[in-house]
Steps between C-alpha positions, in 0.01 A plus 500: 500500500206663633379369892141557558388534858164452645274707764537193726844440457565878598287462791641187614848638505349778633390293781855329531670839530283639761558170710857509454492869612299374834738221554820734428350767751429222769898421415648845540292579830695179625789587434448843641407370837778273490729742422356748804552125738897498361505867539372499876728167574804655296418819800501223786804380415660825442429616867589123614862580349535838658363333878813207442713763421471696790534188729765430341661815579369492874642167507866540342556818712385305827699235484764508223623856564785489774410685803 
């Protein structure tokens, strides 16, 4: 079978392609800075952890550690 294609249907998926290109860029520069938010609350959290852990500490040795 032989598929002919025209000028216009090449530039029309031409077209298509480029746009999906745009709209897949807009996507991965999303997901980029969403990753950077998770990233910087994933951080937060991390130094959260290590501030309960310490008052735990302070507070076991204060008053669950006989004298």
């Amino acid at each position: 079978m032989k598929y002919e294609i025209s000028a216009s249907d090449i530039s029309r998926n031409a077209a298509m392609l480029k746009e999906n290109a745009v709209l897949l860029r807009s996507k991965a520069e999303k997901l980029i800075r969403r990753l950077h938010e998770v990233e910087a609350t994933q951080h937060e959290v991390e130094i959260n952890l290590e501030h309960t852990k310490a008052t735990a500490r302070t507070l076991h040795s204060k008053f669950l550690t006989p004298p």
